[in-house]
N, C-alpha and C positions, 0 to 999 in steps of 0.2 A: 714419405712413402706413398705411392701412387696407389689408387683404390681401386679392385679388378669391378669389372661389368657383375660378375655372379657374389661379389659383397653388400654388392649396392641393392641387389634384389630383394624384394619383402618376401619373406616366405612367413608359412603358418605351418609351424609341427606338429599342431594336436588337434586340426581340423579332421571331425567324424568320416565316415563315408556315407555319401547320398547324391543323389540326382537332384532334386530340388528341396527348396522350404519347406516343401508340402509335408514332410517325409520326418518334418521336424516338431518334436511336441511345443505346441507353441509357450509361451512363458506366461504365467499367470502372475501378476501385479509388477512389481520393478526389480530390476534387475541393479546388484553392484552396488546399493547404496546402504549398507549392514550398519556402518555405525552412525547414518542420520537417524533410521529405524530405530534402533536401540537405546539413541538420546528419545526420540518419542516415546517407545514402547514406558521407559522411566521417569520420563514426566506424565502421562496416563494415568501410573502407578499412582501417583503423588496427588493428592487433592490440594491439601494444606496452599494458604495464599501465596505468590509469590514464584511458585512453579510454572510460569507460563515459560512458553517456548520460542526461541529467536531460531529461524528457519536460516542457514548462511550456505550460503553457496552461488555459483559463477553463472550469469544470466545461459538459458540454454540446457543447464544440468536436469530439470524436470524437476525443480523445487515443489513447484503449485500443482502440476500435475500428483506428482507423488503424495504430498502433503492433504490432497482435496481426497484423492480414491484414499490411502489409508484412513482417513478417520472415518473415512460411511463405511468402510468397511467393520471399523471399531463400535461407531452411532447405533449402526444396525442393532447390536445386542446391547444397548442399552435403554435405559427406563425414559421412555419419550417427556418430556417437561410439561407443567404443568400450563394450561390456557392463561390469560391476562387480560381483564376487564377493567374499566374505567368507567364508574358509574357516580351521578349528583350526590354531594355530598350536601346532606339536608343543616348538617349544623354549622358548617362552614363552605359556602359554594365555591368561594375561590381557590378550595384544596381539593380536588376531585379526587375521589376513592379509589385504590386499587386493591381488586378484590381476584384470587387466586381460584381456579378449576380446576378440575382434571381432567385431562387431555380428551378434548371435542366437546365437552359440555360446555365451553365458552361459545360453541356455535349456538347450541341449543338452550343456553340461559338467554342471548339474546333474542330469541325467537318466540321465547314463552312471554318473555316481559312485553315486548312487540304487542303479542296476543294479548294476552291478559290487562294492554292498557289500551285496546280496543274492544275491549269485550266489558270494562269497567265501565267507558264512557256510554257504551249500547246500554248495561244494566242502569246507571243513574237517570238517564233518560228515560227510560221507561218507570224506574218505580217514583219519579215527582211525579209521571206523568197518571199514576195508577187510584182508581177509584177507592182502595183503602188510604192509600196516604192522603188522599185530597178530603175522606170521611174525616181520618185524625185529625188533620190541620182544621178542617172545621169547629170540630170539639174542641179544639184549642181557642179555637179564634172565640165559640160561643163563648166558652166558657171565661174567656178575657176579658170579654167586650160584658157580661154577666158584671163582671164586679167594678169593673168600669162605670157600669152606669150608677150600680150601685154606691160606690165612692163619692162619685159628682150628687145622686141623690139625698145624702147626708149631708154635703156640705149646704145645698141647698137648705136643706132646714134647719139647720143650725145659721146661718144665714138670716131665716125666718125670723127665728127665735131674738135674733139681736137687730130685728129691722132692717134688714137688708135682702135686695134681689141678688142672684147672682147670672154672670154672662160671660160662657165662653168666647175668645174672639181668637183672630189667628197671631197677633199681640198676647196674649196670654190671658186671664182672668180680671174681669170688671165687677167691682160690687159698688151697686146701687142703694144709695137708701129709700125706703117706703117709710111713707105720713098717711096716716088714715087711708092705709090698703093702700095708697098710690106714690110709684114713684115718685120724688123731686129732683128739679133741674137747681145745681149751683147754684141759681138766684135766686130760687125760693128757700132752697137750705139756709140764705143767710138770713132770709124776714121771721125762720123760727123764733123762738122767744132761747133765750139762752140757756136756760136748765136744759130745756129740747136736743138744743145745738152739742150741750156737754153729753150729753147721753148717747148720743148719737157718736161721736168722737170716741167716746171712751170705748162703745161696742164694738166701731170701726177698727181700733188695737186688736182687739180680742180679736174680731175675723179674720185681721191680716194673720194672726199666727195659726190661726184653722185652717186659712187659705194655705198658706207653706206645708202646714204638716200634710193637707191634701194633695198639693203638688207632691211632695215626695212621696208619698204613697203610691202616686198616677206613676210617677218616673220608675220606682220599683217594681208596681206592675208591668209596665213597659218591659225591663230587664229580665223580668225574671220568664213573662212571653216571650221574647227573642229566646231567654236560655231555654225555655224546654220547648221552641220552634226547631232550634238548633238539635236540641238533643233529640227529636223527632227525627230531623234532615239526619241525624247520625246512626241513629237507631234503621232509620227506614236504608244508608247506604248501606252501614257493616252486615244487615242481612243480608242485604242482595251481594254484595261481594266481599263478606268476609268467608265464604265457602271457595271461593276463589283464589284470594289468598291461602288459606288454609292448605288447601289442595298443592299448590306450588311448594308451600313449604314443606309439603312432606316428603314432594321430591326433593329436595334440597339441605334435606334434617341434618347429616354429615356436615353439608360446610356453614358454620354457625355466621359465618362473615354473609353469608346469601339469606339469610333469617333473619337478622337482625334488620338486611337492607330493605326486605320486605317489608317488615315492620315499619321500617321509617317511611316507607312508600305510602301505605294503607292512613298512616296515620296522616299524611302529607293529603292524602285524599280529603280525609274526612276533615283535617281545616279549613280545606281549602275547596269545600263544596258551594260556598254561594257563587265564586267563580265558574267554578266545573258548567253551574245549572243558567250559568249568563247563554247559554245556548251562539256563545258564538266562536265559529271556524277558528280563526286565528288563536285564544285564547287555549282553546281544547288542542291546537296542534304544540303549543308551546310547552301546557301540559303532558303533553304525551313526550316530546321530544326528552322532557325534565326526568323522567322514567324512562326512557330508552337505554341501551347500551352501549359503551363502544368498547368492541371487541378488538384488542391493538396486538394480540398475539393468539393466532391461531394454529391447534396444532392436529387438528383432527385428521389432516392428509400426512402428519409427518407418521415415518419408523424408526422406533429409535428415538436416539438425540439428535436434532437440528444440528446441519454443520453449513455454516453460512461464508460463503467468499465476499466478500465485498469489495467490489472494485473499482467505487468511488467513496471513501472516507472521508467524505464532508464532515464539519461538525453535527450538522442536521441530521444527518445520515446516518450517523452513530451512534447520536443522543436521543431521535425523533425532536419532533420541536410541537409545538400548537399554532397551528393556522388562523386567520381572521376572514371574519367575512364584513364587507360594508353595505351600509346601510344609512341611505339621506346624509352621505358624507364622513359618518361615521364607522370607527373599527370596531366590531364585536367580535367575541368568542365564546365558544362553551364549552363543558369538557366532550363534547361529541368533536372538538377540530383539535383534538390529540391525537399526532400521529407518531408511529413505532418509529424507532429506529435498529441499528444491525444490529446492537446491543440485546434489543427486546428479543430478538429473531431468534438471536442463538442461545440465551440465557437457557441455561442446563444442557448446552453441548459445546462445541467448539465455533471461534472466530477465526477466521484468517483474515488474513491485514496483510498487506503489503506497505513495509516501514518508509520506502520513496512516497509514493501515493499519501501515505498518513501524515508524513512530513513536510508533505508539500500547502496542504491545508490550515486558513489559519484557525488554532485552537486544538487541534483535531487531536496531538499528538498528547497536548493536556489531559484531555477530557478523558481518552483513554488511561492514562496513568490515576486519573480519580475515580474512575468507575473499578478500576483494580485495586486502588489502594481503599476506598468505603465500602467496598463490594454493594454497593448499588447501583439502582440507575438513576440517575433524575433528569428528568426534562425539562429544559429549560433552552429559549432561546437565547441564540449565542450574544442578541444587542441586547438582552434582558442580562444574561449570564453577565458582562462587560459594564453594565450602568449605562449602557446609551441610549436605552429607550424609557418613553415616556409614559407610555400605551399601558394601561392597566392589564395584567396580564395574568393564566393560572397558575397555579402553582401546585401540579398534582404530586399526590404522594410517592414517594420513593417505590423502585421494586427490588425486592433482596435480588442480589448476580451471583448466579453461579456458573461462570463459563471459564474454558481456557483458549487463551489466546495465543496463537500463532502468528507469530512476525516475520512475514516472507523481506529475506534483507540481501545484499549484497557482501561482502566482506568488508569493503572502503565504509561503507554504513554504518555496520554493523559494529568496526572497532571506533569510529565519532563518537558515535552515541554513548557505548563505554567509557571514553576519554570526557565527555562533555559531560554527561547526563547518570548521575550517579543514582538515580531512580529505574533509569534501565535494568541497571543490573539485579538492581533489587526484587525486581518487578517478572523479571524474563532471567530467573537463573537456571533455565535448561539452553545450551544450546545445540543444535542437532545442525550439524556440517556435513555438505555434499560435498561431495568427491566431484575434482572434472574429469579423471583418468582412474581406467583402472588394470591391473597387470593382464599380462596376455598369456595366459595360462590353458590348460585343458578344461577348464572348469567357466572360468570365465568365455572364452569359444563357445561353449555348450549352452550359456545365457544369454551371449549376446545371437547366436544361432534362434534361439526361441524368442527373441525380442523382434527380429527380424520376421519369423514365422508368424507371431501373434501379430505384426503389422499390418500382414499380408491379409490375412485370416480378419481381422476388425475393419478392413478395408473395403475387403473382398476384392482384393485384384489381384492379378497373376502372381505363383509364386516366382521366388529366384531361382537361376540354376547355379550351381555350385562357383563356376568364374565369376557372375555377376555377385555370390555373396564375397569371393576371396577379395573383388574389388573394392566391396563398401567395407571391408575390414583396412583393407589399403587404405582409404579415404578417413576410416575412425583414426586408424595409426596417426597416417599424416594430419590431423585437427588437433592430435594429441602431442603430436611433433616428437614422438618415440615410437622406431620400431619396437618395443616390447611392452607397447600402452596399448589400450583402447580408449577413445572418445567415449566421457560419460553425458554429452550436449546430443541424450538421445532423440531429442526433438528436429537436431537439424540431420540426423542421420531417418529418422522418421518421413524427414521432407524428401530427403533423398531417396529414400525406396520408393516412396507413392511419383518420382517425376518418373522415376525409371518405368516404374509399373504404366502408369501414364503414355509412353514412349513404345511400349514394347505393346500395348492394346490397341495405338495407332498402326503398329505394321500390322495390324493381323496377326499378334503372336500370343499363345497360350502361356510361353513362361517368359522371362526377363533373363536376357544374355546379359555376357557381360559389356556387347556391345552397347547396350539400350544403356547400362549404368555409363558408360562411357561419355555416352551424349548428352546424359541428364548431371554430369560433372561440366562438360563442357560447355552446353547452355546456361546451367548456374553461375559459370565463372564471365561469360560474354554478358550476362544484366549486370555486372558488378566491376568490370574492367576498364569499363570509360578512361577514367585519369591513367591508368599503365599502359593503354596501347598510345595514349598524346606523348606520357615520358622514352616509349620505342621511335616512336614519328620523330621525337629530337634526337634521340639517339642516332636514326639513321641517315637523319638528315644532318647529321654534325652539327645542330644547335647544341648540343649536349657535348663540351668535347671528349668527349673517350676514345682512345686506342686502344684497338684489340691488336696490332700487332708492333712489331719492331722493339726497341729498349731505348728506354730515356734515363738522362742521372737525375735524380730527388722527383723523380715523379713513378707516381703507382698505380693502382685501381685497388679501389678502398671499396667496399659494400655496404650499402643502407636499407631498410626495411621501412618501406612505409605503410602505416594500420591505417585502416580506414572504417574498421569495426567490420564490416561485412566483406571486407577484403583484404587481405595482406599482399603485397609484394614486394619483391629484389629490384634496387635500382644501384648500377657502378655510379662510383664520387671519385671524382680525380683528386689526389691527395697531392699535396708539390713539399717539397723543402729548399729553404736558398739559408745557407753559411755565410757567416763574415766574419771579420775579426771582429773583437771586444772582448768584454769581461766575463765571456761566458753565461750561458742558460738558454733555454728555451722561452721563445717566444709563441704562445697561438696566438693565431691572427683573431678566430673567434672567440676568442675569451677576452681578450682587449677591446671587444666591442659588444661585449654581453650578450653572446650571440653561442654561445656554451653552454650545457647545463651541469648540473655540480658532479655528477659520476665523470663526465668528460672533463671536468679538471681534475681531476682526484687521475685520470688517467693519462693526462702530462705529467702530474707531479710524477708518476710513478715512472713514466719515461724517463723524467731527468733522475732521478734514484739510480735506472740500470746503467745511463750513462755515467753516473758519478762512480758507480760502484766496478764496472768492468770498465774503466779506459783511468778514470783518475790517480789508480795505482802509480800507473806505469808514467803519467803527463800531466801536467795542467790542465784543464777544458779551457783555451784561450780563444772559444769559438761562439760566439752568438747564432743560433738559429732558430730559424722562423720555418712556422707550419700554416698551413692552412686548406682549406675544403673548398676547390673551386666550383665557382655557381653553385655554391651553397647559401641560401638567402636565410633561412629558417634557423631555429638554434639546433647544435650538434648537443644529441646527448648520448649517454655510454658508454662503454668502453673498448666494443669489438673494434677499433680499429685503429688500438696501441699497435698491434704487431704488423700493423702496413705502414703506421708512421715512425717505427723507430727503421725500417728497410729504408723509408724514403730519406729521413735523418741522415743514415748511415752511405748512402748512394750518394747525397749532398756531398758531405764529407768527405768522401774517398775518391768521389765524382768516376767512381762506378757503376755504368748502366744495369737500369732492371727490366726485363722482361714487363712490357706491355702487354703482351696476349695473359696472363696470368693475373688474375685478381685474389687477391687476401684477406680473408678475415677472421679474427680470432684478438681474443685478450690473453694478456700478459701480466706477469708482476715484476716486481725489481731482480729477480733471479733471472729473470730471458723465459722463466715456463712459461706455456701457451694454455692459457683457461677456455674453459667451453665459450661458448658467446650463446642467443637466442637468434631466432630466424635463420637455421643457417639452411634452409630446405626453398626458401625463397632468395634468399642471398645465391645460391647456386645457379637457381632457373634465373633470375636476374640479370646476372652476366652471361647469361648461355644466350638469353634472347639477342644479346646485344653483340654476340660475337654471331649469333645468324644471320644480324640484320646486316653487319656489316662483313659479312663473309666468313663462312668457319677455314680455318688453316689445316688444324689437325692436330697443332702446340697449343692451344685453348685449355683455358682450364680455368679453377678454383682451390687454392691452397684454404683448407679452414682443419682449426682443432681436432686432435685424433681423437678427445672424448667427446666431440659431435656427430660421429660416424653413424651412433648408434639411431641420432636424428633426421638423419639423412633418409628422404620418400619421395623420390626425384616421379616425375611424369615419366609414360612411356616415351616418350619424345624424347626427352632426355639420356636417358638407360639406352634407346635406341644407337643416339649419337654416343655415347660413352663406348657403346659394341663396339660401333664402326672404327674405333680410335679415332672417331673427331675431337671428343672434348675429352677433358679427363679433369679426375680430383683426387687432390692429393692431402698428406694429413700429415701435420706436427707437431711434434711434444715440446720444443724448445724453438727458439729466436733463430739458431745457426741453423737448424733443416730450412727454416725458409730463406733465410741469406744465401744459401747453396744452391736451392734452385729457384731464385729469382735473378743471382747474379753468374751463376755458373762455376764461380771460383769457388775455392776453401773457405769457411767460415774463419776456420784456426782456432786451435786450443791453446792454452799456456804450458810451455816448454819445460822443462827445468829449472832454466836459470829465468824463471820467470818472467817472459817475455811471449809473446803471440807467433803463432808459425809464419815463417819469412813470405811473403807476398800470399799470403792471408789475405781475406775481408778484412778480418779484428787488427791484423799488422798493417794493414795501411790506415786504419783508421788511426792508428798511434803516431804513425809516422807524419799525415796529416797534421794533428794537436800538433806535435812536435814542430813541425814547419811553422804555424800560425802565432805559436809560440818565440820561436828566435824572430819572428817578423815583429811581432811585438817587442821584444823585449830592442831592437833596432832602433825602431820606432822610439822607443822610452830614451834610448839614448841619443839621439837627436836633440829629442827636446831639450835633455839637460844640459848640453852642448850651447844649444839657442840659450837657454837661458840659467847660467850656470848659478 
């Protein structure tokens, strides 16, 4: 059945009345996507582990847009997360501390400690350097050096007592013995008289153990000087800055983790005061650095919960890692080269992730599934994490995670990962699915109306007037490839309003005709058409051979769809058939050379089914034929163009010509019904271009599926030529409307006496077998003849 000019027209029945956008309340957040919303709104709900969210849906739909403005819209009213410090861990350095704030005091814990370890080192300097500590230290020092002498002056007389001098040296302690008041030298020692000599010996035991017990007396004095020099140096710091400390801690009395670390700070001090008092630069900065903080999550600028996109999910990135610095060849770190990653960013709001991106990273998609499955974070670099490095390295403390995550995925992704990875699901059991279409109703009109408005309006550029919006509804339909859809890829219709807007502020125009969207279609489609105006250049030039007019037997015009992601279009394929005798079947030529894909065999199989099934009744199939896709190099897949290939089959066969100006396309099943096909709105302009290029007749046309009609969004150009009765489209439910009018004749039904109507299509095809048949069966007897 032929399809009129006023079928083919897109109309809108439940379009408002208005003069422009302007006039339209504009739409406040997303439009059409209710039940991705409502998978979020229910993972929201859900704290409990495990509830994270797999974002799916078709590149274009507004996944990330949608997914990023709803949750700050959600963030906004909730309890903004707590700050994240990394601060020296005094019992163990190589585990750096992480100590928890409350949202902005992480700025301002580091700013106090800053201070207060410049305001320590100012106070220790001044009170060594102060006239009461230098009086104490004297008193000490007298009163030392008091018993000091005192010690050495007893041992000296006792000494006396058993005839001996005594003599400090820097060797340690000499005693001498004295003969009549005067020392003696070795040589004279030995001309005493011998009772002399024993007396002398035996005293000399006895001093040596006065001598030791005085030694350890002097060495205890010594210690016990250091300890209360020490306790002095301690006593004179903790006054000066234990009011200092004091002071900090009381702002800080709430978080007992910021007290304690005080403590360990002060106390840190006061060990490690003879250092502090070395009076030099380096030493005091390393000091100071050892008490500083690093501040790795800050949230004093945020509202709300942090909602963090990240859109490059390195391992590093995710995890944070620790830096190094070198020094005379060497790696160093400390935990001030601990740095955040997205993890830390969003810990008590929401992550978004994009599952490509995260997958594409090595480790990345791990790390994620551990940090969800411990609900921690831990830092670790990934050649530490791995065993490949050798670099001594920190190992800071874990920080509890409380985030959910969002997995912006594709659908082909989204169902791997399920198939593959049975942690996904465990991991991400919310899934919240975008829509790429949605019905074209009065309700829906009225949001995509205010989608349009609010474009305009966020833009600030002209609005539309009512042609120029019925046209971007035209262009949603036709993206969505049904008149009774709208395109939900509201970013490429987004692009489209701003060229149009673009285009219409170029003329000097205050709103957007429908001419300005016209042009900003037509400009879009000439950056993107390179390769189909080369495939028209051969077409016109008859490198491509196609005929648009006259009738051939076993040849057609077959229709193909080429994607190119940012382009689709219709290209004619000349389809051939050639018959022989043999044992019957279908040959493809491209399946015999792997040159097929498995839908397009499954659609010869289904070919030979109808043949088996309407002709074998009545005959034998004693007919072998071959198909094939000429200048087709690439592999055939699908199945819209069983119903051109059982026409050319059948034209083989019965070597009744088919109309060339007519192209076909539509699938079929073993019954002869005609199934919808896809492309059929590029399949149409496809052969239209090519019966322009080589001259329109007026008999031009395209036969495709009656349940495609409803797909059908032809260009004005097109609709144009349909008016005029240049081209025209036609539609079919079954095998014989197209046999009818591509051959002219009768299709033919089955009779009574069960047989096909006499000079029929269907009856010569029998009568064909039939012939091919006695020619065989001729054949068969010959040979038996030849060789009996």
């Amino acid at each position: 059945m032929e399809v009129s000019y006023r079928d083919l027209l897109y109309r809108i029945d439940h379009m408002p009345r208005f003069r422009t956008t302007e006039e339209i309340e504009p739409a406040h957040g997303f439009i059409g996507q209710d039940r991705a919303r409502r998978a979020i709104e229910q993972a929201l709900e859900i704290r409990e582990k495990g509830f994270n969210v797999f974002v799916v849906g078709l590149p274009g739909t507004g996944r990330r847009s949608f997914v990023n403005s709803y949750l700050r819209q959600v963030a906004a009213n909730l309890p903004t997360p707590k700050d994240w410090v990394y601060v020296y861990n005094f019992s163990n350095p190589a585990e750096p501390e992480a100590i928890s704030l409350e949202p902005g005091r992480g700025k301002i814990f580091k700013q106090d400690m800053q201070q207060l370890a410049d305001e320590v080192m100012e106070a220790l300097e001044k009170i060594f350097e102060s006239d009461e500590y230098a009086r104490r230290k004297s008193e000490l020092e007298d009163e030392y050096l008091q018993k000091k002498t005192q010690l050495w002056e007893e041992l000296k007389q006792k000494a006396a007592e058993l005839g001996f001098a005594v003599q400090l040296t820097p060797t340690g302690v000499v005693t001498i013995p004295v003969h009549d008041g005067k020392p003696i030298t070795p040589e004279a020692f030995e001309t005493l008289p011998e009772e002399v000599r024993q007396t002398f010996n035996e005293n000399g035991r006895k001093l040596k153990l006065i001598v030791e017990g005085t030694l350890y007396k002097s060495r205890r004095l010594d210690r016990e000087y250091r300890e209360k020099l020490m306790a002095l140096d301690k006593d004179a710091a903790l006054f000066t800055i234990g009011t200092m400390f004091e002071e900090l801690k009381n702002q800080y009395e709430s978080n007992p983790h910021i007290v304690r670390y005080l403590s360990n700070v002060q106390n840190d001090i006061l060990e490690n005061l003879a250092q502090l008092r070395s009076g030099e630069d380096e030493v005091r900065n390393a000091f100071k650095k050892r008490y500083s903080v690093n501040l790795i999550v800050d949230n004093s600028a945020v509202v709300g919960a942090p909602v963090v996109f990240e859109r490059n999910p390195t391992y590093a990135n995710l995890a944070g890692k620790v830096e190094y610095y070198s020094k005379g060849g060497m790696l160093f770190t400390d935990f001030t080269m601990i740095k955040a990653g997205a993890f830390h960013r969003a810990n008590g709001g929401f992550l978004i992730l994009e599952a490509e991106n995260v997958l594409r990273y090595p480790y990345a998609w791990e790390y994620v599934k551990r940090c969800l499955m411990t609900e921690q974070i831990i830092i670790e670099n990934l050649e530490t994490a791995l065993g490949l490095s050798s670099i001594v390295s920190l190992k800071p403390q874990p920080i509890p995670l409380n985030v959910k995550v969002f997995l912006i995925s594709s659908p082909r992704l989204y169902y791997l990962l399920q198939l593959y990875d049975e942690d996904a699901e465990k991991l991400f059991r919310i899934k919240s699915e975008f829509d790429w279409e949605m019905e074209l109703n009065r309700e829906s009109i009225q949001k995509y109306l205010g989608f349009i408005s609010s474009t305009c309006c966020r833009l600030n550029v002209p609005h539309l007037e009512r042609q120029a919006v019925e046209k971007i509804m035209w262009y949603s339909s036709r993206i969505a490839g049904d008149r009774g859809k709208l395109s939900m890829r509201l970013g490429e219709i987004s692009s489209l309003v701003r060229e149009a807007c673009n285009i219409a502020m170029k003329n000097g125009s205050n709103t957007v005709r429908k001419w300005d969207v016209d042009e900003a279609i037509k400009r879009r489609e000439e950056r993107v058409n390179l390769l189909q105006t080369k495939y028209d250049e051969h077409i016109k030039s008859r490198d491509l051979m196609i005929e648009t007019r006259g009738s051939r037997v076993g040849q057609i015009n077959g229709l193909t769809v080429i994607d190119l992601k940012d382009h689709s279009f219709g290209v004619p394929v000349k389809i051939t058939a050639k018959v022989h005798l043999g044992e019957g079947g279908l040959i493809d030529i491209q399946r015999e050379v792997d040159l097929s894909g498995n839908i397009h065999n499954k659609a010869v199989l289904t070919i030979e089914g109808f043949f088996r099934e309407r002709y074998s009744r009545h005959v034998r199939l004693g007919l072998t034929a071959t198909l094939s896709f000429e200048q087709v190099y690439s592999v055939v897949e699908g199945d819209s163009a069983s119903v051109a290939e059982v026409l050319a089959l059948i034209s083989a066969i019965t070597n009744v010509p088919l109309r060339q100006d007519i192209a076909v396309t539509g699938s079929m099943n073993q019954h002869g019904e005609v199934q919808p096909v896809g492309g059929v709105t590029e399949k149409v302009e496809g052969f239209y271009r090519a019966c322009k290029l080589q001259g329109l007749t007026g008999t031009q046309g395209v036969v495709i599926p009656k349940a495609n009609l409803k797909n059908l969004l032809l260009k004005d150009e097109v609709l144009e030529s349909i008016k005029k009765g240049e081209f025209h489209i036609w539609t079919i439910e079954h095998i014989d409307e197209a046999i009818e009018l591509l051959t002219g004749k009768k299709a033919g039904r089955v009779t009574k006496d069960g047989n096909f109507e006499k000079g029929s299509v269907n009856y010569l095809v029998v009568q064909a077998l039939k012939k091919a048949g006695k020619i065989e069966k001729r054949k068969g007897a010959k040979k038996r003849k030849k060789n009996p």
